[in-house]
N, C-alpha and C positions, 0 to 999 in steps of 0.2 A: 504494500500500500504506500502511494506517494506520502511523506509526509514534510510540512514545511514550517520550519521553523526559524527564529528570528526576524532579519528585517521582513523576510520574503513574508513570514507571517504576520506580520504586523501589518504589511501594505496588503493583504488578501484581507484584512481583518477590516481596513478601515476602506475597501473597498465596496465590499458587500454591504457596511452600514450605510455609505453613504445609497448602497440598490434597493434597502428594505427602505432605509428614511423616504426615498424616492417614489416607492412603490404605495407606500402610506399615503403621499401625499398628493396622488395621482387621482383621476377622476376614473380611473377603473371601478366596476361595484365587488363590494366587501369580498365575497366570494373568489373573484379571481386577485384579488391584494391577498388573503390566506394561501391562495395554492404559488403566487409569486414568491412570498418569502420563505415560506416552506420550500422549495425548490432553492430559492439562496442558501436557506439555511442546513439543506440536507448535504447538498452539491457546490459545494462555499465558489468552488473555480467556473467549473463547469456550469454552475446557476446564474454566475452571475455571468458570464460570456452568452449564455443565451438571453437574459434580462437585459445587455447592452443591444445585442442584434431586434430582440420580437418584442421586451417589454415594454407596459406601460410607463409613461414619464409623466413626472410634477408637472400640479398645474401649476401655469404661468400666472404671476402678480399683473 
């Protein structure tokens, strides 16, 4: 199993919160915000390289 630790972990770490913060704050309904971060959250790399290409994005001020 890949595993990553230090900075590599630290910038996977503050990458995915900024995808969930994102995902939160997105006008998606509730339903697909639960199964976006769960997919961050299961699949930290791989979740959130699919959340950058197909995810929903924050809404705009």
């Amino acid at each position: 199993m890949l595993e990553i630790t230090g900075l590599g972990g630290l910038i996977v770490l503050v990458l995915d919160i900024w995808a969930i913060v994102s995902v939160v704050g997105s006008t998606a309904s509730t339903g697909k915000k639960v199964l976006w971060v769960l997919l961050i959250l299961l699949l930290p790399i791989l979740g959130f390289i699919i959340w950058l290409v197909a995810g929903p994005r924050a809404a705009r001020a």
